[in-house]
C-alpha positions as CSV (number, residue, x, y, z in Angstrom):
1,X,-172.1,-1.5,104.1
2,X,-171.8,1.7,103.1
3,X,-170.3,2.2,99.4
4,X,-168.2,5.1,97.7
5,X,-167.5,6.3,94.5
6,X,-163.9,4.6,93.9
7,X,-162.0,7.8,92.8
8,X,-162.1,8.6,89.1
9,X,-162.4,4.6,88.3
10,X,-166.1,5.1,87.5
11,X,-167.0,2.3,90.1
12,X,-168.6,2.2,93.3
13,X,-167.5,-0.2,96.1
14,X,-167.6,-0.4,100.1
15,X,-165.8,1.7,102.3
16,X,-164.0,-1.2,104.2
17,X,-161.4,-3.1,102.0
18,X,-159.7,-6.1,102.2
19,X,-155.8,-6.1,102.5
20,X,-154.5,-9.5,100.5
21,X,-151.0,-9.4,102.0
22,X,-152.5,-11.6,104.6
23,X,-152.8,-14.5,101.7
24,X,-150.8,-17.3,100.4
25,X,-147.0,-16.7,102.0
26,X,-147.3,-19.2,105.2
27,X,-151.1,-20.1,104.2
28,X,-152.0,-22.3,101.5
29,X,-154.5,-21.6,99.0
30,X,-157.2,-23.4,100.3
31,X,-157.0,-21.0,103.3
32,X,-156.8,-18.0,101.4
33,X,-159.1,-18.5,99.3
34,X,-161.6,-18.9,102.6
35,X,-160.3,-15.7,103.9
36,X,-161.1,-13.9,100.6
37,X,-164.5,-15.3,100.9
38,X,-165.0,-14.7,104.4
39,X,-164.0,-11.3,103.7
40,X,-166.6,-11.2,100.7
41,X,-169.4,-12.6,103.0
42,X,-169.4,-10.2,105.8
43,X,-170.0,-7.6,102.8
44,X,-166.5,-6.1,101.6
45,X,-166.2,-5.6,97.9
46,X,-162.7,-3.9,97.4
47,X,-159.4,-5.7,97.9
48,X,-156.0,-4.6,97.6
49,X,-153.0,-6.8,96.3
50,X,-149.4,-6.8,95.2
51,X,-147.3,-8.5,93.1
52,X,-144.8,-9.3,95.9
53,X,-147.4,-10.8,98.3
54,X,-147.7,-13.9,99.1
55,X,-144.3,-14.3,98.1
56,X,-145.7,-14.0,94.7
57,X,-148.4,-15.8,94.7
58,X,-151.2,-13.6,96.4
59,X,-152.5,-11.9,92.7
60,X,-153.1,-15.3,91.3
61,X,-155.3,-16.3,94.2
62,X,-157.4,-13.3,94.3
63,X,-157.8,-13.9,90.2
64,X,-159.1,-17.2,91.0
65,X,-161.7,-15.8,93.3
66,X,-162.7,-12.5,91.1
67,X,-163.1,-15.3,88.4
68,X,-166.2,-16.1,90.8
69,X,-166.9,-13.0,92.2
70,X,-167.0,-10.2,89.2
71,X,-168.6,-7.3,91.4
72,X,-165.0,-7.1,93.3
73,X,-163.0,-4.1,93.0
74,X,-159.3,-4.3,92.7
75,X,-156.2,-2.5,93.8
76,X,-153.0,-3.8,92.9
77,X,-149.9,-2.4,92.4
78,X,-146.6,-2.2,90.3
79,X,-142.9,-1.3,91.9
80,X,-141.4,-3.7,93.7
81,X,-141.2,-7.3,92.0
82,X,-142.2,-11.0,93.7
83,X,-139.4,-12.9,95.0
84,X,-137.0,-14.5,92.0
85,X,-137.0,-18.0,93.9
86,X,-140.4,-18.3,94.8
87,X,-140.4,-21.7,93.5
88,X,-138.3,-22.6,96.8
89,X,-140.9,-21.4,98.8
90,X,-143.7,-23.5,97.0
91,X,-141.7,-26.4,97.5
92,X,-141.1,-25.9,101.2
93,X,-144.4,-25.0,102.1
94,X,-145.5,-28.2,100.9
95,X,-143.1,-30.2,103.1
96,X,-142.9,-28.2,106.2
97,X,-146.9,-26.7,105.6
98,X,-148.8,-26.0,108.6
99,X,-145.0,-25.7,110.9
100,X,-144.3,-22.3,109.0
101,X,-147.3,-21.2,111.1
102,X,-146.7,-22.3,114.7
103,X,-142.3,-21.9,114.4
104,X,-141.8,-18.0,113.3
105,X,-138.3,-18.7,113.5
106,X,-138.9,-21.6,110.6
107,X,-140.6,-19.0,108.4
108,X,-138.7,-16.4,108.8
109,X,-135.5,-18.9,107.6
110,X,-138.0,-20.2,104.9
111,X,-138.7,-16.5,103.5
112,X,-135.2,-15.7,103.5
113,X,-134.2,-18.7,102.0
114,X,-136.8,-17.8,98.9
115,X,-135.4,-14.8,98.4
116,X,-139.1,-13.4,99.9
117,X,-137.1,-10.5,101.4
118,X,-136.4,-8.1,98.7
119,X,-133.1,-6.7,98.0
120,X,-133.1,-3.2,97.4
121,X,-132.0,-3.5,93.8
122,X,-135.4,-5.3,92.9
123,X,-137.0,-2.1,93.4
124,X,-138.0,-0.9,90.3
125,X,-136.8,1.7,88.5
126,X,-140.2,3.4,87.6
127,X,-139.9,3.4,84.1
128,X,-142.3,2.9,81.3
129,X,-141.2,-0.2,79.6
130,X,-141.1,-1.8,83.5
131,X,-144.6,-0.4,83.9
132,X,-146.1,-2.1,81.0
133,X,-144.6,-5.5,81.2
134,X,-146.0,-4.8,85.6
135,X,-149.0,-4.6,84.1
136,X,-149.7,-7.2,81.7
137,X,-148.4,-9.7,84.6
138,X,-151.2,-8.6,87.1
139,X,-154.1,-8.5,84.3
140,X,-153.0,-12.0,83.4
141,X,-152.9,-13.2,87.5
142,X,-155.8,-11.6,88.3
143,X,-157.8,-13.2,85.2
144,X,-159.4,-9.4,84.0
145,X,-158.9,-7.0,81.5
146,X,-159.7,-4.1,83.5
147,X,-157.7,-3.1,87.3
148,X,-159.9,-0.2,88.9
149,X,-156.6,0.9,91.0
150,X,-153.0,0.8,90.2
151,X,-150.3,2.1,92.7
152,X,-147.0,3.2,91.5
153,X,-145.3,0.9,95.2
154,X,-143.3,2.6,97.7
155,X,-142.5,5.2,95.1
156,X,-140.9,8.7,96.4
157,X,-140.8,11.6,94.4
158,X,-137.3,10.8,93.6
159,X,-138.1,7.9,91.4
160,X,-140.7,9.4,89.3
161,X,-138.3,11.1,86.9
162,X,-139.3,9.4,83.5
163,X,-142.3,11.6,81.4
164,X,-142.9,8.8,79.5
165,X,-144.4,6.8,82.6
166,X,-146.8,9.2,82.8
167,X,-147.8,8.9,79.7
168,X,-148.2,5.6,80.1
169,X,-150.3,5.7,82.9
170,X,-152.6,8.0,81.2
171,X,-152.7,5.8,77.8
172,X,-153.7,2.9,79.8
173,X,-156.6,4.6,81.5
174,X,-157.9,5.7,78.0
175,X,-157.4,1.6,77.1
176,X,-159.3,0.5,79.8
177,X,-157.0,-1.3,81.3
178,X,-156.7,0.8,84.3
179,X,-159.3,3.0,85.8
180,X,-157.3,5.5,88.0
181,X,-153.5,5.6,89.2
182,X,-152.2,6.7,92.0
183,X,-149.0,6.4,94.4
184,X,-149.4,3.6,97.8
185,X,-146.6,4.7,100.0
186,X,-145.4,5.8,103.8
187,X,-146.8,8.7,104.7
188,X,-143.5,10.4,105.6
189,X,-143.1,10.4,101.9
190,X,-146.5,12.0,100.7
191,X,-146.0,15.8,101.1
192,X,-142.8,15.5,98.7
193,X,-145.0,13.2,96.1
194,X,-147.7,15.9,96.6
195,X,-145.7,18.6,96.1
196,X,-142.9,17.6,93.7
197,X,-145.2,14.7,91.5
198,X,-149.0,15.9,92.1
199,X,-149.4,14.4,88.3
200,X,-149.3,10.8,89.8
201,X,-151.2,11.8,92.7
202,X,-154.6,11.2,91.4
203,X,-154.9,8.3,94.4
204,X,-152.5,8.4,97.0
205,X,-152.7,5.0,99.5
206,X,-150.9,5.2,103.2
207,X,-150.9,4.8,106.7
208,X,-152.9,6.7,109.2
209,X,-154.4,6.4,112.6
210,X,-156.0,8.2,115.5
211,X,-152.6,8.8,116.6
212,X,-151.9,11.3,113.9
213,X,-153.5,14.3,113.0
214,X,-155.8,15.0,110.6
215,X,-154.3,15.7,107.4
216,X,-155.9,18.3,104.5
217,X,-157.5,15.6,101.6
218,X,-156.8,18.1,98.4
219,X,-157.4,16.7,95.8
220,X,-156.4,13.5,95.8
221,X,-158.6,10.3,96.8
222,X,-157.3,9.0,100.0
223,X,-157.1,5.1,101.1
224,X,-156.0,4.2,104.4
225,X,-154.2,1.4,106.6
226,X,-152.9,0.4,109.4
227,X,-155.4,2.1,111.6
228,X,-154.8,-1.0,114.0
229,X,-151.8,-3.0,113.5
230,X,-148.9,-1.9,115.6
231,X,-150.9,1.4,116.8
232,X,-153.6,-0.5,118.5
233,X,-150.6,-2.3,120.5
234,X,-149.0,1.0,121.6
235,X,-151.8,2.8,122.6
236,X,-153.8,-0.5,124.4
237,X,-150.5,-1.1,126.5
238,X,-150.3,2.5,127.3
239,X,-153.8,2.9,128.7
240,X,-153.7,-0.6,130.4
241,X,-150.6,1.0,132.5
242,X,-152.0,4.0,133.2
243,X,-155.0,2.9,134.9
244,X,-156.2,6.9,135.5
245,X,-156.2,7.9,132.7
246,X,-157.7,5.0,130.9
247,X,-160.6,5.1,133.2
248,X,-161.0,9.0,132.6
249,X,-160.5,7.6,129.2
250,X,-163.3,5.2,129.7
251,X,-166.0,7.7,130.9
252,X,-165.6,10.1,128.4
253,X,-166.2,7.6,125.5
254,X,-168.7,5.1,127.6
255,X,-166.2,2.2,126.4
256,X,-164.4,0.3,128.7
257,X,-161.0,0.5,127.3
258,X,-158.9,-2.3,129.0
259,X,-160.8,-4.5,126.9
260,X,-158.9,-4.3,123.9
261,X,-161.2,-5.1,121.8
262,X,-163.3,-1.7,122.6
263,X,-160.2,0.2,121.8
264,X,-159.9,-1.2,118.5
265,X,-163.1,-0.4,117.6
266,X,-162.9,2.9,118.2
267,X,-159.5,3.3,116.4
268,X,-161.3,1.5,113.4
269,X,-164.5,3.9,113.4
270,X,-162.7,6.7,114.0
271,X,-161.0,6.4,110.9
272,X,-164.1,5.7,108.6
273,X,-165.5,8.5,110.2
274,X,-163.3,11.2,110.5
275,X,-162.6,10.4,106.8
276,X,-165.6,10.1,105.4
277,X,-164.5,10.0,101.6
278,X,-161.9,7.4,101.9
279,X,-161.7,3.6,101.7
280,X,-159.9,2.2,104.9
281,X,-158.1,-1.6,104.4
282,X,-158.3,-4.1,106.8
283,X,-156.2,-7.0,107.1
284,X,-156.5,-10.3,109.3
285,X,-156.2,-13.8,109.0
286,X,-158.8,-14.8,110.9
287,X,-162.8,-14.2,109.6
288,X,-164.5,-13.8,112.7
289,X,-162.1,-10.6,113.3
290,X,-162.8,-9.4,109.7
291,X,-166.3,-10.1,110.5
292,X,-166.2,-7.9,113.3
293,X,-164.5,-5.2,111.4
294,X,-167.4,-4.7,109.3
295,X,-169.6,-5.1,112.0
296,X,-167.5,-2.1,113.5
297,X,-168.0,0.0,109.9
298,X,-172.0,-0.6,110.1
299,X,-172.5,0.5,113.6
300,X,-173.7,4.0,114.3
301,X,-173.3,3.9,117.3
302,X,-170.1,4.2,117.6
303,X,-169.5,7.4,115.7
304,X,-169.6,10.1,119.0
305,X,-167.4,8.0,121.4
306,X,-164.7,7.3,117.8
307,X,-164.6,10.8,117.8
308,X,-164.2,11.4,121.5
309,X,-161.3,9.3,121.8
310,X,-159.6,11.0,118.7
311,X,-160.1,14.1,120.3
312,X,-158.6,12.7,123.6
313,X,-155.7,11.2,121.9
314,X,-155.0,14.9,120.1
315,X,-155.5,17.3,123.2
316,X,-153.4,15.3,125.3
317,X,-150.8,15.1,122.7
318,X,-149.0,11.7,121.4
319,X,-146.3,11.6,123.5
320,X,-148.7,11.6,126.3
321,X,-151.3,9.5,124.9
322,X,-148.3,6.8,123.7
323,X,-145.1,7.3,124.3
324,X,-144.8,8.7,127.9
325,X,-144.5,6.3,130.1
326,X,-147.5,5.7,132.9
327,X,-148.2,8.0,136.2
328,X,-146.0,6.2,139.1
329,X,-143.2,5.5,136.8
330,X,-141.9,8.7,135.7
């Protein structure tokens, strides 16, 4: 797979990443841990990790398979803590197990009852002493000395008030500990961070997808997500109703883009390349999808029609591409 220079971190690793909030929460380790390694055997190198996933639990799993892997990269992040009962969780997962699964309902009261939805006091208050004691924690779960990416979580510019955080962040890059820093949040909230906070801006992680325009890089190192997700669902069911223009659709990108499957592809390598200097994070639960997604990020081939259907998605503008409703039903 094709590799880039991982910011300032002084590392190279692939362009596809690996999102761990997939791991642990409803799956057990066991299953995780075979999701981290199909992830590792179709050939992606960088995954991305949070204290609060997995209900907790998702750091020490990855740190259990970078103990056998050391050629990984690593994002993980600092801001908003793991759930304060996850204990509860632990315990229920092992009596209920593979039910939280197939019964949403059962894991959604089994989350709540853990506490796995957080309140928003247990957002952090982004200071320095919080910072440290973050970061110790996820060195120790994830069994290293060294993080290559840490992400100040859902921050705004409003929280970043404290100098000496910056300093910190700066005095653990010259320790080694870290190799860049950066802010992973919406991207309603980046012009503000970029604008107000650019200091803590050296990476900035968020969403995008070929239903939003392209965005001037600066200087900041860019890592995506949700190019798929939620996106691929509103723009599949749009074109699947609007059978004209999905077959106009069709033609101009030589995909044929009922199949959903098709769509997503393009939405995927559209994003790889129309940002060619980012890393893009994938998430799924299932390895033959992530080893499709990677089959998606080698492909060549699929470079002019990803473009084609960005373009399309542009010129006719969002609200016609997704939001309007279908011809006939106006």
């Amino acid at each position: 797979m094709e590799q880039i220079r991982l910011a300032s971190s002084g590392r190279e690793t692939t362009r596809l990443g690996y999102g761990c909030s997939s791991i642990m929460g409803a799956l057990g380790r066991r299953q995780s841990l075979h999701l981290l390694e199909a992830a590792y055997e179709a050939g992606i190198r960088h995954f991305d990790v949070a204290p609060m996933y997995g209900y907790g639990e998702a750091e020490g799993c990855l740190g259990e398979f970078r103990s056998r892997h050391d050629d990984i990269t690593i994002t993980t992040k600092y801001g908003i803590a793991p759930p304060k009962r996850g204990g509860l969780l632990r315990t229920a997962r092992r009596i209920v197990g593979p039910a939280l699964q197939r019964v949403p309902a059962l894991k959604r009261r089994v989350a709540r009852a853990a506490g796995a939805v957080a309140a928003p006091a247990e957002k952090s208050h982004f200071s320095a002493d919080e910072a440290r004691a973050s970061l110790e924690n996820s060195l120790r779960a994830l069994r290293t000395n060294f993080i290559d990416i840490w992400l100040l979580h859902e921050a705004e510019a409003s929280d970043l008030t404290d100098d000496a955080l910056l300093s910190f962040l700066h005095e653990a890059v010259a320790q080694k500990k870290i190799g860049s820093f950066g802010v992973g949040s919406d991207s309603a909230k980046l012009p503000a961070l970029l604008r107000e906070r650019p200091a803590y801006c050296q990476i900035v992680q968020h969403d995008w997808s070929i239903l939003d325009p392209l965005e001037p890089q600066g200087r900041a190192f860019h890592i995506h997500h949700r190019a798929l997700t939620d996106r691929l669902h509103t723009l599949h069911n749009n074109l699947v109703a609007d059978r004209p223009r999905c077959q106009r659709w069709s033609e101009a990108t030589g995909r044929d883009l009922v199949r959903r499957e098709q769509l997503a592809a393009l939405m995927l390598k559209a994003a790889l390349v129309l940002y060619p200097n980012t890393v893009l994070l994938v998430s799924s639960k299932n390895p033959a999808h992530i080893k499709e997604n990677v089959r998606v990020a080698e492909d060549a081939s699929l470079e002019a029609p990803a473009r084609r259907i960005y373009d399309l998605v542009q010129r006719e503008g969002l609200a016609s591409a997704a939001n309007q409703p279908p011809e006939g039903r106006r």
